[in-house]
LOKOLMAR-195605 format. One record per residue: z, x, y of N, C-alpha, C, O in turn; residue in three letters. Coordinates in steps of 0.05 Angstrom, whole numbers. Layout:
<dogus>
[[Z; X; Y]; [Z; X; Y]; [Z; X; Y]; [Z; X; Y]; 'ALA']
...
</dogus>
This chain:
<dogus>
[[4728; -3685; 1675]; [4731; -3707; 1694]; [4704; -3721; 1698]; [4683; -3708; 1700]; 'UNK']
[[4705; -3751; 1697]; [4683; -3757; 1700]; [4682; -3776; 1727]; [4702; -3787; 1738]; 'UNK']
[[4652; -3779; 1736]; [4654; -3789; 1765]; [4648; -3809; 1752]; [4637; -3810; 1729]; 'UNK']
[[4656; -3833; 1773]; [4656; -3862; 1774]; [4639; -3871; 1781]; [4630; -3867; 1804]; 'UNK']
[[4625; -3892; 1758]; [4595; -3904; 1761]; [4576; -3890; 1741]; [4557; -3902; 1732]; 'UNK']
[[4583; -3853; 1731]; [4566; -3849; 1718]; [4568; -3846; 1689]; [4563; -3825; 1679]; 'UNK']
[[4572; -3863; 1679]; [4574; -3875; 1646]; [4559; -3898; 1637]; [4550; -3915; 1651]; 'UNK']
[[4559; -3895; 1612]; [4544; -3912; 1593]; [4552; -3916; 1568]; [4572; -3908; 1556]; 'UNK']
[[4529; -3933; 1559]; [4530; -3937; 1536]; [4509; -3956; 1514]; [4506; -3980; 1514]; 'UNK']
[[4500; -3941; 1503]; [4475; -3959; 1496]; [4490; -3965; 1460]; [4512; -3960; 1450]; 'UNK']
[[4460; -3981; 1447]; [4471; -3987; 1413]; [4450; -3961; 1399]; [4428; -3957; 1409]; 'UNK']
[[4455; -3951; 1384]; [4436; -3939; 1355]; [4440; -3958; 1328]; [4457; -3957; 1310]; 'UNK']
[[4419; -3973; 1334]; [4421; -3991; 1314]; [4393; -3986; 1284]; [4392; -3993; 1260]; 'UNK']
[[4369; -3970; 1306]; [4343; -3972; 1291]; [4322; -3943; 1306]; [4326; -3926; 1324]; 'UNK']
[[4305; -3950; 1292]; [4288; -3917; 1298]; [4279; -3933; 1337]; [4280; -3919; 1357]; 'UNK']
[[4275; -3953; 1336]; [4265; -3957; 1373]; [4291; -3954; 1389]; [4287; -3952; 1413]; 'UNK']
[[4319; -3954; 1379]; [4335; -3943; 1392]; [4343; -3913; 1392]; [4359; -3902; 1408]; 'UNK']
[[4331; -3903; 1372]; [4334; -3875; 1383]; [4313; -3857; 1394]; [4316; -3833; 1396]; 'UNK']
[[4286; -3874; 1405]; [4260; -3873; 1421]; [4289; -3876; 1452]; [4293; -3858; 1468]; 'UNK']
[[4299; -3896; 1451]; [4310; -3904; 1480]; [4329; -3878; 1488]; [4331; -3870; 1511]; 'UNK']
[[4344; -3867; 1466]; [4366; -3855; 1475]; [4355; -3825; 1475]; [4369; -3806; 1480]; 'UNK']
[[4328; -3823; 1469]; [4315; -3794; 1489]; [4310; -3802; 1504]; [4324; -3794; 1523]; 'UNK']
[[4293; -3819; 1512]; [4294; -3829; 1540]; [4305; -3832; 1562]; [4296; -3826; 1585]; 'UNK']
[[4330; -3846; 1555]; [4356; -3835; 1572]; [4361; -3814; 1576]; [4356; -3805; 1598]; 'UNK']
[[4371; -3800; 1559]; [4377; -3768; 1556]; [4355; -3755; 1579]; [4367; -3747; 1599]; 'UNK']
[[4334; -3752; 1579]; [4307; -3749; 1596]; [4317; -3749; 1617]; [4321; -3727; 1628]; 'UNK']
[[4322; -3771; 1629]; [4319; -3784; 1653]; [4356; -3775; 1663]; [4365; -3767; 1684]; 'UNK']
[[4364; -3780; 1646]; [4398; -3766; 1659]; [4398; -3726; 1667]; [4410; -3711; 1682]; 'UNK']
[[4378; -3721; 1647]; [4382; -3688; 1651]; [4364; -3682; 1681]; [4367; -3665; 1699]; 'UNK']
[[4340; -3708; 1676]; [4324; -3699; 1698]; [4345; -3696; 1726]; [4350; -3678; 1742]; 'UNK']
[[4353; -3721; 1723]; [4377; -3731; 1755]; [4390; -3711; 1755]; [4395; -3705; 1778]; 'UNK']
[[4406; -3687; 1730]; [4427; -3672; 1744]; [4409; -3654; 1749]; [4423; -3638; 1763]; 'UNK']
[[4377; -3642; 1748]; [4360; -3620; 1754]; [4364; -3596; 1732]; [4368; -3573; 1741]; 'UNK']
[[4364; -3600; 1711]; [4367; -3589; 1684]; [4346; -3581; 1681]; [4329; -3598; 1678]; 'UNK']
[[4339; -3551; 1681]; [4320; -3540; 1676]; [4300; -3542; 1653]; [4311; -3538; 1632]; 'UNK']
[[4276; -3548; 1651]; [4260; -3558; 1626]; [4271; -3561; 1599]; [4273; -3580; 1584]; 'UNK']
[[4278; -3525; 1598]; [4291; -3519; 1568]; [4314; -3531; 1572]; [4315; -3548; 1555]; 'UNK']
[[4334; -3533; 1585]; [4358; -3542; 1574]; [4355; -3572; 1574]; [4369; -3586; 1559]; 'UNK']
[[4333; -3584; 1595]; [4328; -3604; 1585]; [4316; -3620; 1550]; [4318; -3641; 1537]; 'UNK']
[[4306; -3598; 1549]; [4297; -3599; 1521]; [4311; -3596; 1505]; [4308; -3613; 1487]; 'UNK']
[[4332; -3578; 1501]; [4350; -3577; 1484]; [4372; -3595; 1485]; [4384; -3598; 1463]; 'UNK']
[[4380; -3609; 1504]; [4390; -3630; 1507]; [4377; -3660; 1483]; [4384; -3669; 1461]; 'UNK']
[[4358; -3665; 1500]; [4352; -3685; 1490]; [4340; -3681; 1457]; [4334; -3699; 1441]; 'UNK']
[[4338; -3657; 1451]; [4330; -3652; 1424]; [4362; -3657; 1400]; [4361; -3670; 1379]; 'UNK']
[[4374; -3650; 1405]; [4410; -3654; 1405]; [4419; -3687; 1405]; [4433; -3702; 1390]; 'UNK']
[[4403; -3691; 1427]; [4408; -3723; 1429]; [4396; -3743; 1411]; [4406; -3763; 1401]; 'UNK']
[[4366; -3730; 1407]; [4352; -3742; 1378]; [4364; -3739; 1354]; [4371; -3758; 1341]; 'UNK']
[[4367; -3717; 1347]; [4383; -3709; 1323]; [4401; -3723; 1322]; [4398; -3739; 1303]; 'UNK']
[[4429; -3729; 1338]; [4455; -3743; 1332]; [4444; -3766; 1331]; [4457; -3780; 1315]; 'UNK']
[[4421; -3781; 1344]; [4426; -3811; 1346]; [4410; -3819; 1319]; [4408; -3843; 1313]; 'UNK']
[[4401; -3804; 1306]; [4377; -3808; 1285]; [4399; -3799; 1262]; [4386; -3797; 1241]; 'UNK']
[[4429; -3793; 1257]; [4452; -3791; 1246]; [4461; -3808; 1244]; [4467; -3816; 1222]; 'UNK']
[[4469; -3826; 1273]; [4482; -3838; 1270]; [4474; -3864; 1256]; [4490; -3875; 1242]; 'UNK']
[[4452; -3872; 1260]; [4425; -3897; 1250]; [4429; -3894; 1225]; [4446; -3909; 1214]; 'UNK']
[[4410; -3870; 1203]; [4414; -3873; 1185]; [4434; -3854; 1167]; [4427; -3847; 1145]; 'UNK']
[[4459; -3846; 1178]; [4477; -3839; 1150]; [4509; -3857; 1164]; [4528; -3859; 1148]; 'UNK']
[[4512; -3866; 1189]; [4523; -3879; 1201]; [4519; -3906; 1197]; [4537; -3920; 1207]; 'UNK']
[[4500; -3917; 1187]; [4491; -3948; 1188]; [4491; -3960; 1219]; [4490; -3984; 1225]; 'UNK']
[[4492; -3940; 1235]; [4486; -3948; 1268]; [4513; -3950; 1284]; [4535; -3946; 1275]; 'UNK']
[[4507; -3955; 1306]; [4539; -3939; 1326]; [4522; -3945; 1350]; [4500; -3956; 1353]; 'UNK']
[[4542; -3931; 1373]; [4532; -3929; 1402]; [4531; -3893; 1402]; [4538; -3876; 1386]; 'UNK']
[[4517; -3891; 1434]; [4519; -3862; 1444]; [4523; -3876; 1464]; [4514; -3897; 1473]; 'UNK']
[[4547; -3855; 1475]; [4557; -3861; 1508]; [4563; -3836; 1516]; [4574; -3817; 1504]; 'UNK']
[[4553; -3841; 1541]; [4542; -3808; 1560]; [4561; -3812; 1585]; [4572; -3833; 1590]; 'UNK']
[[4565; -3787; 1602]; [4573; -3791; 1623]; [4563; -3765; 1637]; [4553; -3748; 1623]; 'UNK']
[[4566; -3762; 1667]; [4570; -3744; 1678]; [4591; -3725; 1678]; [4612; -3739; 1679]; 'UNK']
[[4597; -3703; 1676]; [4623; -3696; 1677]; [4624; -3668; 1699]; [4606; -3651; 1697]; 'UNK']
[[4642; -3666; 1714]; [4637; -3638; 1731]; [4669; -3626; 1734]; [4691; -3636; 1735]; 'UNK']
[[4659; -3602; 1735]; [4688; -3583; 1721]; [4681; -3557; 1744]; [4672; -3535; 1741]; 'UNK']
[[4690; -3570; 1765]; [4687; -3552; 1794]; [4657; -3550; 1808]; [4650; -3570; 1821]; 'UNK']
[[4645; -3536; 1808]; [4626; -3540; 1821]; [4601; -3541; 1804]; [4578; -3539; 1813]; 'UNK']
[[4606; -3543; 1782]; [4587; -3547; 1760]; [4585; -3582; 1750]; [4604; -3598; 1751]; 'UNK']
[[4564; -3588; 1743]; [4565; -3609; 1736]; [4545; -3608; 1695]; [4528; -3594; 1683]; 'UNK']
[[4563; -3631; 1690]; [4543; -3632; 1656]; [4536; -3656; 1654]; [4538; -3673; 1672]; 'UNK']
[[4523; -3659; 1624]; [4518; -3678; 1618]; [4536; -3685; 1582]; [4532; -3671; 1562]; 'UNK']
[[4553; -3708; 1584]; [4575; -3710; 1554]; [4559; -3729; 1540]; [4546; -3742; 1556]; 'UNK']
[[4555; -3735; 1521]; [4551; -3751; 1500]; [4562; -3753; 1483]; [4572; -3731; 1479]; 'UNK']
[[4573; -3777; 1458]; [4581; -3776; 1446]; [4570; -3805; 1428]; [4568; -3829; 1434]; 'UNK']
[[4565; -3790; 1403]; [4550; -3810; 1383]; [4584; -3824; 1362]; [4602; -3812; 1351]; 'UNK']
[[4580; -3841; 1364]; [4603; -3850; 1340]; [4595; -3880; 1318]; [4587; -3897; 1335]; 'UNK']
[[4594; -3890; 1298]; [4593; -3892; 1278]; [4618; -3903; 1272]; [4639; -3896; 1282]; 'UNK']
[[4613; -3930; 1246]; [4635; -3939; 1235]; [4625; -3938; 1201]; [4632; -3954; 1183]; 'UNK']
[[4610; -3919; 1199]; [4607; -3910; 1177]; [4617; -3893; 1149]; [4642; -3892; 1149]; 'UNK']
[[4612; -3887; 1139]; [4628; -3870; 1112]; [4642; -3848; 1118]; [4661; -3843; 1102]; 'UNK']
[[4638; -3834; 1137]; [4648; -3809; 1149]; [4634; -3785; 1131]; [4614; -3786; 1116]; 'UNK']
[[4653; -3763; 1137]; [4641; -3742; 1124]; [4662; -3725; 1110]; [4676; -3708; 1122]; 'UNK']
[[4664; -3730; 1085]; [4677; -3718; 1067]; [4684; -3685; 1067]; [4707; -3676; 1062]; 'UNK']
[[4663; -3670; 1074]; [4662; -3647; 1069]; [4658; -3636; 1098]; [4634; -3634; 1104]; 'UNK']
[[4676; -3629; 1117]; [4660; -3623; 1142]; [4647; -3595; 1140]; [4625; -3590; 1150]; 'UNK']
[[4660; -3581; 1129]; [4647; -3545; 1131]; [4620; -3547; 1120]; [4601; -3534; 1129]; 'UNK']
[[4617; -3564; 1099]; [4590; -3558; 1081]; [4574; -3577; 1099]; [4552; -3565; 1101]; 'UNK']
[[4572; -3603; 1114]; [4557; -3620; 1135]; [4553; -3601; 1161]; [4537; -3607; 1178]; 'UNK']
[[4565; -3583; 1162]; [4554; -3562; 1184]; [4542; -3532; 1174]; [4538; -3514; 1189]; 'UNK']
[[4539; -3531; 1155]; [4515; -3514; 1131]; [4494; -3519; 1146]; [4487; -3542; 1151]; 'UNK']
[[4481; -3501; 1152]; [4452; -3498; 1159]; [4435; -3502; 1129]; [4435; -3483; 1113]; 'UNK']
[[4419; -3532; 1124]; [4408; -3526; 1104]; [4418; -3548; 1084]; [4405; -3553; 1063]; 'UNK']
[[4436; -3560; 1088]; [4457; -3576; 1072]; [4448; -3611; 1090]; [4450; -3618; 1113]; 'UNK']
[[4440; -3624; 1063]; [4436; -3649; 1068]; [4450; -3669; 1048]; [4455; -3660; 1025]; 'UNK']
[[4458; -3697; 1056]; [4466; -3718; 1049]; [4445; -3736; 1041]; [4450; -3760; 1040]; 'UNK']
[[4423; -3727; 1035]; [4401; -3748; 1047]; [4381; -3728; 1042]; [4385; -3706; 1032]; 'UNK']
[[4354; -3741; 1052]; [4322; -3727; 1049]; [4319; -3712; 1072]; [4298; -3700; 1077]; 'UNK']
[[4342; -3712; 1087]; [4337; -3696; 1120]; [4334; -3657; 1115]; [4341; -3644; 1096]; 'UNK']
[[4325; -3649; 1138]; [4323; -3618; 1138]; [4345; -3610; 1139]; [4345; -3585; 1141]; 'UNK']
[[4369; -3620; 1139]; [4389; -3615; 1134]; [4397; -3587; 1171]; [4412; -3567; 1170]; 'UNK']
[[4384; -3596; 1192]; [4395; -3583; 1204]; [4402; -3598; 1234]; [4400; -3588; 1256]; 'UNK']
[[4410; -3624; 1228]; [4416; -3640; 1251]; [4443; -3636; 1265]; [4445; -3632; 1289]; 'UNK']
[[4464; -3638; 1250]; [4494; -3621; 1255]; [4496; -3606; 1273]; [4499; -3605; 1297]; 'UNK']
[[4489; -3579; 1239]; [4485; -3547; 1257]; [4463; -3549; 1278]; [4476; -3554; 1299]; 'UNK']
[[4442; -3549; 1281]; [4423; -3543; 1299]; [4440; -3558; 1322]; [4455; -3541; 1332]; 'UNK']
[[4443; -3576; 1330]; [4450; -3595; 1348]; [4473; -3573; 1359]; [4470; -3566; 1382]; 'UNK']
[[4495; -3561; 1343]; [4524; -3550; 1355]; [4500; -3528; 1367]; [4499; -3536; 1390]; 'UNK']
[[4485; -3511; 1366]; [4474; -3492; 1384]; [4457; -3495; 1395]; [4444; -3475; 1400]; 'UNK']
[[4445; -3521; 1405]; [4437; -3522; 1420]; [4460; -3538; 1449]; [4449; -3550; 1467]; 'UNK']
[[4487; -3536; 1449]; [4490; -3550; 1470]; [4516; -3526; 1475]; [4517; -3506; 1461]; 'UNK']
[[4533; -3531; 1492]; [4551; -3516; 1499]; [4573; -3516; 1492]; [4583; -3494; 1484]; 'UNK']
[[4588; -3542; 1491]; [4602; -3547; 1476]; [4593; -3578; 1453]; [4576; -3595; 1451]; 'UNK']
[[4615; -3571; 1441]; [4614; -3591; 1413]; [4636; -3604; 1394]; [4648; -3587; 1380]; 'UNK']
[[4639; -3621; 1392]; [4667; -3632; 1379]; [4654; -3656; 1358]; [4636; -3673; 1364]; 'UNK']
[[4670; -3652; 1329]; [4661; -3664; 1316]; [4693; -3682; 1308]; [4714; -3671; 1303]; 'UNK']
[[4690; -3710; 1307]; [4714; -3723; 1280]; [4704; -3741; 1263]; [4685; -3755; 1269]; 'UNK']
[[4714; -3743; 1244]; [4706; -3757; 1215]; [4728; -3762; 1202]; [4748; -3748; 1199]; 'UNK']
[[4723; -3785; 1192]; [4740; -3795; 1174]; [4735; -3819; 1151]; [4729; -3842; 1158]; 'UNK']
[[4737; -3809; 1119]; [4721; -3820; 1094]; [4722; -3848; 1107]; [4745; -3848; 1116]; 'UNK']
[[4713; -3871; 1114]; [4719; -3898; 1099]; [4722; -3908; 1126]; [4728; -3932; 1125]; 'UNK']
[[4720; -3894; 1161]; [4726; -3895; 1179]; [4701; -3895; 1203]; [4698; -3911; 1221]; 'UNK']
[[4690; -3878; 1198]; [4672; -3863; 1211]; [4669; -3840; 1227]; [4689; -3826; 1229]; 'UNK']
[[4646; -3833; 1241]; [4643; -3808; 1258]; [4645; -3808; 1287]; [4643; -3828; 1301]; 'UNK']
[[4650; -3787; 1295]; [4648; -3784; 1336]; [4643; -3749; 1330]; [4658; -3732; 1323]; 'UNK']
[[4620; -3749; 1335]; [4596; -3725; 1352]; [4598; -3726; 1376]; [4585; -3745; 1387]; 'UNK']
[[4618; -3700; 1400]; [4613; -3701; 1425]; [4599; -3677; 1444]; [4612; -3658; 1452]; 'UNK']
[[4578; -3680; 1448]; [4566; -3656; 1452]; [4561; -3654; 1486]; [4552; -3674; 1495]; 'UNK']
[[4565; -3636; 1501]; [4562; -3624; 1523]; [4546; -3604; 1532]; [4550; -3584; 1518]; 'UNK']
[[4529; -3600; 1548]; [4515; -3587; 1561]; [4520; -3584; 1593]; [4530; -3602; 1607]; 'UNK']
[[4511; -3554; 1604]; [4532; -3554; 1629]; [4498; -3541; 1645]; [4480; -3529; 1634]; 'UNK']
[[4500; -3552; 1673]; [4475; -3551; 1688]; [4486; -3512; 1689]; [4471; -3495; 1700]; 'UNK']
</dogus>
């Protein structure tokens, strides 16, 4: 469930937009009082997907919200792309496995650092990365 008023949505279009969308990320984990590290791992998750979506996505939005599930509150994101998709999902979540010159651990690393994680793809369509973290 998400509360009203607290959503967004920015563009990933270029490397200074994915400077902005840690930044955000930052400043949203700070407001729910997200402890350093999970602040960190947050917004490290958030670098990773948006630096996906830029260059193997050819660029997309991330749109975040608040979300609270009783007396807990998180923070949702979700990167999506109208890009090539991903052909192979088991092997794109390979620790180690790249499409590209990358360390090949933006995917995987990203699914453990957050709590939950939802991936869709589709060849010729594009991607939606939705990742959650819970205070």
């Amino acid at each position: 469930m998400s509360t009203p008023g607290r959503e967004g949505t920015m563009a990933l279009r270029n490397e200074q937009d994915i400077v902005m969308s840690r930044q955000a990320v930052r400043k949203l984990t700070q407001e729910l009082k997200f402890s350093l590290v999970d602040q960190t791992k947050m917004i490290t998750a958030a670098s990773e997907l948006s630096r996906n979506t830029v260059v193997y996505g050819g660029g997309g939005e991330m749109r975040w919200e608040i979300v609270v599930n009783g007396v807990r509150q998180g923070l949702r994101l979700h990167f999506e792309d109208k890009g090539p998709g991903i052909p192979d999902m088991e092997l794109a979540l390979t620790d180690g496995w790249t499409s590209g010159s990358g360390m090949g651990v933006g995917l995987s690393g990203s699914r453990r650092l957050v709590n939950e994680f939802e991936i869709r793809s589709e060849v010729g369509v594009g991607t939606c990365v939705s990742i959650t973290r819970w205070k």
